[in-house]
C-alpha positions as CSV (number, residue, x, y, z in Angstrom):
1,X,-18.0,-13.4,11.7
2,X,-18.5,-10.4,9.5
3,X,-18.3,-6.9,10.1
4,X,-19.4,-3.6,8.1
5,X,-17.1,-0.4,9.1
6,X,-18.6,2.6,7.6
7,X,-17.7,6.5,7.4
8,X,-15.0,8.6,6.0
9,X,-14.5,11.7,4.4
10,X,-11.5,13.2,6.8
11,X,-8.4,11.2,8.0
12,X,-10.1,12.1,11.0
13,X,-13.1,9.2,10.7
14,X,-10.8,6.9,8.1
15,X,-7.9,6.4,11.2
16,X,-9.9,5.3,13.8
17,X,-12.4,3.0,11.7
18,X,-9.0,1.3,10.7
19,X,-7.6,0.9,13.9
20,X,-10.2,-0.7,14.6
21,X,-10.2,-2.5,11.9
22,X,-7.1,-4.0,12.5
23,X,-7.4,-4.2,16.7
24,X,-10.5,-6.7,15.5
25,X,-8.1,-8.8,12.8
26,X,-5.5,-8.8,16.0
27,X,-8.3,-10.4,18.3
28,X,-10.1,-13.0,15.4
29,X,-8.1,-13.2,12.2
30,X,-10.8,-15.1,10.5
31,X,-13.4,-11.9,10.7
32,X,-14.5,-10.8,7.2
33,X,-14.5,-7.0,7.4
34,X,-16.0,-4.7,5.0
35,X,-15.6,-1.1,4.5
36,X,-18.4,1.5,2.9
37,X,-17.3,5.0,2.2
38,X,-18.4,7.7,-0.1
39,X,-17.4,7.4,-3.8
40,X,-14.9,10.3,-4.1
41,X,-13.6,11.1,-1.1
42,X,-10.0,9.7,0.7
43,X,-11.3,6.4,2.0
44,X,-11.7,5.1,-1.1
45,X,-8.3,5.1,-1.4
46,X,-6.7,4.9,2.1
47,X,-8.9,1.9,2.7
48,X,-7.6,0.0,0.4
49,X,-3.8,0.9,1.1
50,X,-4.1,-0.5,4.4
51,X,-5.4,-3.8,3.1
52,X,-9.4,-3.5,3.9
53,X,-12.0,-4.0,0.8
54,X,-14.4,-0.9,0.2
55,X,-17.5,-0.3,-1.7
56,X,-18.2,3.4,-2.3
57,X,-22.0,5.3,-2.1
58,X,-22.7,8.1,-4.1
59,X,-24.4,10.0,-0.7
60,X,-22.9,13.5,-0.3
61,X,-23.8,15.8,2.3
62,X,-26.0,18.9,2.7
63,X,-24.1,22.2,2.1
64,X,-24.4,24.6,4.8
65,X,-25.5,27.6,2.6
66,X,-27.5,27.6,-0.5
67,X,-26.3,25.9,-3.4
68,X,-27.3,24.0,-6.5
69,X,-25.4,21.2,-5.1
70,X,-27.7,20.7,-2.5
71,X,-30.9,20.0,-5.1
72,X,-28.8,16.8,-5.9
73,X,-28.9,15.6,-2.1
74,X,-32.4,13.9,-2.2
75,X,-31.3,12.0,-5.4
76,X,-28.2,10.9,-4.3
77,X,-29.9,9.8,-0.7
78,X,-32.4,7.4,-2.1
79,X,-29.6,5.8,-4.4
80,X,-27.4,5.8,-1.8
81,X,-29.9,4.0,0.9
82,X,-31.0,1.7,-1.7
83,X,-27.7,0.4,-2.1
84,X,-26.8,0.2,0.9
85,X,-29.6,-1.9,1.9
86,X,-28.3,-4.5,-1.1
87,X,-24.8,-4.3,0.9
88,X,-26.3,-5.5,4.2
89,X,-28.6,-8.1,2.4
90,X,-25.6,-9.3,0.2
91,X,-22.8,-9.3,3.1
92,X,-25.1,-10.2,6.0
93,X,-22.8,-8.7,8.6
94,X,-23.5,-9.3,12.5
95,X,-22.4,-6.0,13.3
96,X,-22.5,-2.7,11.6
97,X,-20.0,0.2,12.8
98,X,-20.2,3.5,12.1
99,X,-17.4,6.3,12.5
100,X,-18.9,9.1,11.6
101,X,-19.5,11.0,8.7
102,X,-22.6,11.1,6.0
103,X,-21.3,7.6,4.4
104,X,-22.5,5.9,7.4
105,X,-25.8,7.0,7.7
106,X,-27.1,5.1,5.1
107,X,-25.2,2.0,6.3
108,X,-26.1,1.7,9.8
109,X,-29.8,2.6,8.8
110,X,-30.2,0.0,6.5
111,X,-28.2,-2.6,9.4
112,X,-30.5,-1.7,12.2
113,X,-33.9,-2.3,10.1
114,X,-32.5,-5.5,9.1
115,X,-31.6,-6.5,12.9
116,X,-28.1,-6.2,13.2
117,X,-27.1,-4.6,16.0
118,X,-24.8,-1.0,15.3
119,X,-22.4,0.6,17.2
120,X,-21.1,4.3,16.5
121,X,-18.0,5.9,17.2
122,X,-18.1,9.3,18.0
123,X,-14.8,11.3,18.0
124,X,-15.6,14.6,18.9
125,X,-16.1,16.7,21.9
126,X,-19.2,17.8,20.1
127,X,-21.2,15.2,17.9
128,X,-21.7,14.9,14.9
129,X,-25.2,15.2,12.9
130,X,-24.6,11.7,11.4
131,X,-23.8,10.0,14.9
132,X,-26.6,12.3,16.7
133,X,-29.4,11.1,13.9
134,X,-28.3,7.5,14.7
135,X,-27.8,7.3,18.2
136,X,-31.7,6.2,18.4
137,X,-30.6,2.9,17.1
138,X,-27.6,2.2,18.3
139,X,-26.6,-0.1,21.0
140,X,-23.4,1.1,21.7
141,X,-21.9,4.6,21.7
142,X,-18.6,5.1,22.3
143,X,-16.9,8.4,22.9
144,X,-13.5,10.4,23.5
145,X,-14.8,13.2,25.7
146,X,-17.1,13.2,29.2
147,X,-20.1,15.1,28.6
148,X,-21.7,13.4,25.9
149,X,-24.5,12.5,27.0
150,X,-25.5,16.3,26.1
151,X,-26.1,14.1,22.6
152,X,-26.5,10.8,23.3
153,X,-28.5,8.6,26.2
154,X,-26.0,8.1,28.7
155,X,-27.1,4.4,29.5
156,X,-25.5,3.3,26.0
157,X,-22.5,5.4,26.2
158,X,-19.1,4.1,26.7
159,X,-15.7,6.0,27.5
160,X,-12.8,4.5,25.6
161,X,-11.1,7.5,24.0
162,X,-10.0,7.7,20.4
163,X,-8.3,4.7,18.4
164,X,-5.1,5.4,16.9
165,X,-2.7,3.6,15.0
166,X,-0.7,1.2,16.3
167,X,2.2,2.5,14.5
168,X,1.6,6.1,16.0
169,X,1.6,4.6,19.5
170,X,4.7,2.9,19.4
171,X,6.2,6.2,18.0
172,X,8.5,7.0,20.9
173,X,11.4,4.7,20.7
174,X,11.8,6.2,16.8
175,X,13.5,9.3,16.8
176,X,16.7,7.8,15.4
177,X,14.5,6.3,12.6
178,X,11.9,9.8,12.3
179,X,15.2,12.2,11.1
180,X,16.8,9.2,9.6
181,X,14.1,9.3,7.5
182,X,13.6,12.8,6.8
183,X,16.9,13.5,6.4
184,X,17.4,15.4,9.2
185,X,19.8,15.8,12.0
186,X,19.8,14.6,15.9
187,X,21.4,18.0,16.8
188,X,18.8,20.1,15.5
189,X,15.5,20.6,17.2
190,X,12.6,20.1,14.6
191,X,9.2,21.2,13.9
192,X,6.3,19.6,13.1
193,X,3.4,21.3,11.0
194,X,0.0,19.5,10.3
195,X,-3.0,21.1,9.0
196,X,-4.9,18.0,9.1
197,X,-5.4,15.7,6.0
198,X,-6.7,18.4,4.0
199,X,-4.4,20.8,4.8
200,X,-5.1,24.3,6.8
201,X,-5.1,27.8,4.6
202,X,-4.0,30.0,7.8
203,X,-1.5,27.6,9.0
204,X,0.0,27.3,5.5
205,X,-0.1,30.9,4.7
206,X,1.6,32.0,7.8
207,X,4.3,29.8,7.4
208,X,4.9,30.6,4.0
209,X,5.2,34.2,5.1
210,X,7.1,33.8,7.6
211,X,9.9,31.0,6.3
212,X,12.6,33.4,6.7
213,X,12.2,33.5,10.4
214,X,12.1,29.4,10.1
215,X,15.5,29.3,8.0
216,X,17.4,32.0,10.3
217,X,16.2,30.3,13.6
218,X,18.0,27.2,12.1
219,X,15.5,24.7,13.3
220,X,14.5,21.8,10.8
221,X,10.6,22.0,9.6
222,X,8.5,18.8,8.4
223,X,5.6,20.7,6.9
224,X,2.5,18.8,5.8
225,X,1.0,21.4,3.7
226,X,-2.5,19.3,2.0
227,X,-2.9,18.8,-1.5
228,X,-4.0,22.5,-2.6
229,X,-0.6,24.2,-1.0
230,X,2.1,21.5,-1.9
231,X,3.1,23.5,-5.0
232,X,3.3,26.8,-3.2
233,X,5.1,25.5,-0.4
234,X,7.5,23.4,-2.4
235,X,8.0,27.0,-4.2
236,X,8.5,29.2,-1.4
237,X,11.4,26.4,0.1
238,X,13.0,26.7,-3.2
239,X,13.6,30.6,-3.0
240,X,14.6,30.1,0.7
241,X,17.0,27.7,-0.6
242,X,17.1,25.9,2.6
243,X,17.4,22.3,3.6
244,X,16.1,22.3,6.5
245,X,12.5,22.8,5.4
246,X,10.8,19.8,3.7
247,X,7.0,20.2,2.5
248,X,4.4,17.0,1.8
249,X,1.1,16.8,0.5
250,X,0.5,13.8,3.0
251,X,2.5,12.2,5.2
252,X,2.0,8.9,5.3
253,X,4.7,7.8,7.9
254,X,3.3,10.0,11.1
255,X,5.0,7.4,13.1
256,X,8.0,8.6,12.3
257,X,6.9,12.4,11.5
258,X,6.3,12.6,15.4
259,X,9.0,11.1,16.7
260,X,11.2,13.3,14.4
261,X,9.4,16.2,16.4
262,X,10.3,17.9,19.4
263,X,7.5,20.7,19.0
264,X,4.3,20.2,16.8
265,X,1.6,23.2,15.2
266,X,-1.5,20.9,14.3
267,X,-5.6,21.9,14.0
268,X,-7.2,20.7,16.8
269,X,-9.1,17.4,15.0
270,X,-10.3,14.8,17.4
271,X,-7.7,12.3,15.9
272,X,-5.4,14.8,15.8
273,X,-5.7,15.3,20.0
274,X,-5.8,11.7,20.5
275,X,-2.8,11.3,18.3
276,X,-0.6,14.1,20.2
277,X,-1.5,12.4,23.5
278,X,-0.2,9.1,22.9
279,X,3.1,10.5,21.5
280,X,3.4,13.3,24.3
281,X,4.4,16.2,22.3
282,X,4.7,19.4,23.2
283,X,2.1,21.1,21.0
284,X,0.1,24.5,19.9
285,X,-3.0,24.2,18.9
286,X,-4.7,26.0,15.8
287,X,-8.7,24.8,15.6
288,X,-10.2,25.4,12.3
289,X,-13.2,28.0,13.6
290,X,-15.5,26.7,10.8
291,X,-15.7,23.3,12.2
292,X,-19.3,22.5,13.5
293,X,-20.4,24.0,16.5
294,X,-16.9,25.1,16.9
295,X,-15.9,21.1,18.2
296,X,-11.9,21.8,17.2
297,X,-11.9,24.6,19.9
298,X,-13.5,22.5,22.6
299,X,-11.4,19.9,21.7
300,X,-8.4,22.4,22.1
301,X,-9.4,23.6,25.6
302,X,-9.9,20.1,27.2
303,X,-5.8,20.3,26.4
304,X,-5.1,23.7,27.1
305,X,-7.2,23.8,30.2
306,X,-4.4,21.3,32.1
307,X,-1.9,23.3,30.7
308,X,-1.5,20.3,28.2
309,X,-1.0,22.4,24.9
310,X,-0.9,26.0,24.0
311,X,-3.9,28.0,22.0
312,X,-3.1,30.1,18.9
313,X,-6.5,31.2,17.7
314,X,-7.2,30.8,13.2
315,X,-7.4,34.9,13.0
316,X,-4.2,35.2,15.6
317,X,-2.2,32.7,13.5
318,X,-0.7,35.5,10.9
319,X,1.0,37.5,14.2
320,X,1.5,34.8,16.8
321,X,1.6,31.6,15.1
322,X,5.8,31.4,14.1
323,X,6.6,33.7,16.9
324,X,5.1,31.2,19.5
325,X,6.6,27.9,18.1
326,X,9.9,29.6,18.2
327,X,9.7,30.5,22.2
328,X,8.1,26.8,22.9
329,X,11.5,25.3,20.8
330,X,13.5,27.5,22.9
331,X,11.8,26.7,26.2
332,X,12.4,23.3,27.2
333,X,10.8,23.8,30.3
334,X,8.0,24.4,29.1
335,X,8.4,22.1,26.9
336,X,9.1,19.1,29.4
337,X,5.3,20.7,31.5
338,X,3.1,20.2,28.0
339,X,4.8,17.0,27.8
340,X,3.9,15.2,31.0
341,X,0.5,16.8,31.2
342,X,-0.5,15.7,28.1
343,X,0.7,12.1,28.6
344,X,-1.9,12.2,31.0
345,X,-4.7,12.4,28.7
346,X,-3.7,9.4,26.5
347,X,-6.2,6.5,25.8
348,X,-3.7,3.9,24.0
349,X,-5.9,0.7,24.4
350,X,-9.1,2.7,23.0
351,X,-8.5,0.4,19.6
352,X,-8.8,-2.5,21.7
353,X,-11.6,-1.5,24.0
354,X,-14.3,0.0,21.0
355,X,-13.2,-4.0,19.4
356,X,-14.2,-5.9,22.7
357,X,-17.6,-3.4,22.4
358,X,-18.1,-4.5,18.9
359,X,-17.6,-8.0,20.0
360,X,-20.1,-8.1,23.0
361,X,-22.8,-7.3,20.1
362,X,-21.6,-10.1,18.1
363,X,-22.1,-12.6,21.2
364,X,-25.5,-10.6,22.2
C-alpha cells in the first residue's frame, strides 16, 4: 500500500501530516509513505527528521499585494504540476493526502486525474484557498471545527479534530522530565511563550520590553522566539542576567516544553489550539491578525467563548500582554477553570480517525 502526504510550509500543516503519518505506520507497518513539500520551506527538513522521505516542488504561492515575485508564479506552477504528475506516475500511490498549503495543490491535482482517490485535511476554522480549490475532488474532507460546510459540501465532511503528536498527548505525566530538562525548578511556576514556528514579532517584542517585569516576578520563562529574534532575545537575557529565562529558535521537545508549563502565551494556529487542548493548559491567546480571513481569531474565540482561554488582541499585546500572564500565574483559580474547560475541547484520537478515513479509500 502506498500513500502520498502532501503540504507544508508552517509547523502548522507539517504536524498533523506526520501524525498521521505515523498513526498509518502504527496501523500497517508495511505502507510505503511519501511526502511532497515545497523546495525551501521547513518540511523539507522536518520531514526527514522524523524519518519520512520527501521530494520537494518548486510551486510558491501568490503574494497578496503586487510584487515581482508574483510574475514567477505561472512558471513555477506548470513546472511544479508537471512534476508532480511524474511523482504520481512514478510512485503510483492508492491514496493522495493533502494537509494544506500550496505544495499540495499540485499533488492532489495530478492524483485525482490519474484516479486515485484524495482526501484533505483541513485545520482551520476558516479554510484554506488550497483545501477550498480542491474540495471538488476530494472524497473525503476532514475538519477541526463545525461549520465547515460554509466551504466544503457537507456530505463529504468528517469531524475528527486536529492530529497531534503522540508525544505531545502523552505530555501530562512529564513535568518532572519538562524542568529536568530545561533546567528548571519544581517550586517555581513557569511560563511558556510560542509564537508559532516562525516566531511572532508582537509577542517577542513585548516580552523583550518587558523582561524586567519577568525577572522581578521570579517566575521561570521557556521562550520560543523563531529564527529572526533568537539573537535579540538571547541578547536581552544576557543584560537581565537572569537564569530563569531561556530563549530557542525552535523547540523541538514540546512534549516536554508543555508539561514544564503551568501557564502558556501562544498565537492562536489551528495546531497550536489542538495542541493546548490535549495538554490542558491554562492559556492566553494572541492570533496573528494578518492570517487569512482572520482564521487565528476565530480559532481563538471557539476557546475563549467556553471560558477555555483568555484573548490578548496583536495591537493590545505591548500594554496587556506581560501584565495578564502575571495575574493568570498568580490566579490558580482561574487557572484550575481554563484548565478543565479546555480539556473539554480535546480530540486525542483525531491521528487515528483521519488514518481509518484514509484507509476506507484504500479498501474503496
Amino acid at each position: 500500500m502506498r500513500i502520498i502526504i502532501s503540504g507544508g510550509g508552517t509547523g502548522g500543516h507539517i504536524y498533523p501530516a506526520i501524525a498521521i503519518a505515523n498513526e498509518l505506520k502504527t496501523i500497517d507497518p508495511t505502507i510505503e509513505l511519501l511526502f511532497v513539500g515545497a523546495e525551501g520551506k521547513m518540511e523539507m527538513e522536518k520531514v526527514p527528521r522524523a524519518g519520512y522521505p520527501i521530494v520537494g516542488l518548486p510551486v510558491v504561492g501568490i503574494k497578496r499585494q503586487l510584487t515581482l515575485e508574483n510574475l514567477a508564479f505561472p512558471l513555477k506552477l506548470s513546472r511544479s504540476l508537471r512534476q508532480a504528475r511524474k511523482i504520481v506516475r512514478d510512485f503510483q500511490p492508492n491514496v493522495a493526502v493533502g494537509v494544506g498549503g500550496y505544495a499540495s495543490g499540485p499533488v492532489l491535482l495530478a492524483a485525482s486525474r490519474s484516479g486515485v482517490p484524495i482526501l484533505i485535511q483541513e485545520q482551520n476554522s476558516y479554510a484554506g484557498l488550497t483545501n477550498k480549490i480542491l474540495s471538488r475532488w476530494a472524497k473525503k474532507i476532514c475538519v477541526a471545527y463545525p461549520g465547515m460546510d460554509a466551504f466544503f459540501p457537507a456530505e463529504k465532511i468528517q469531524m475528527t479534530g486536529n492530529p497531534v503528536r503522540t508525544d505531545i498527548i502523552a505530555a501530562a505525566g512529564k513535568r518532572a522530565e519538562g524542568l529536568a530538562h530545561f533546567g528548571f525548578q519544581a517550586d517555581h511556576k513557569t511560563l511558556l511563550i510560542i509564537g508559532g514556528s516562525q516566531g511572532a514579532r508582537s509577542i517577542n517584542e513585548t516580552i523583550e520590553k518587558d523582561l524586567n517585569l519577568l525577572v522581578q516576578s521570579g517566575y521561570q520563562v521557556i521562550w520560543q522566539t523563531g529564527p529572526q529574534f533568537i539573537e535579540r532575545a538571547r541578547m536581552a537575557i544576557a543584560n537581565s542576567a537572569s537564569e530563569r529565562i531561556k530563549a530557542f529558535d525552535f523547540i523541538y521537545e514540546m512534549d516536554k516544553a508543555y508539561a514544564a508549563a503551568d501557564t502558556v502565551i501562544s498565537r492562536a494556529g489551528a495546531l497550536s489550539v489542538s495542541e493546548l487542548c490535549l495538554v490542558e493548559k491554562p492559556a492566553i491567546l494572541v492570533p496573528f491578525p494578518a492570517a487569512s480571513e482572520d482564521h487565528q481569531t476565530k480559532n481563538a474565540m471557539s476557546l475563549v467563548s467556553r471560558q477555555a482561554a483568555l484573548l490578548v488582541t496583536d495591537r493590545e499585546a505591548g500594554s496587556k500582554l506581560v501584565s495578564s500572564a502575571l495575574q493568570l500565574l498568580e490566579n490558580t483559580q482561574e487557572q484550575q477553570l481554563l484548565s478543565k474547560n479546555i480539556r473539554e475541547l480535546a480530540r486525542p484520537k483525531a491521528a487515528r480517525e483521519i488514518a481509518e478515513e484514509v484507509l476506507k479509500l484504500v479498501n474503496k
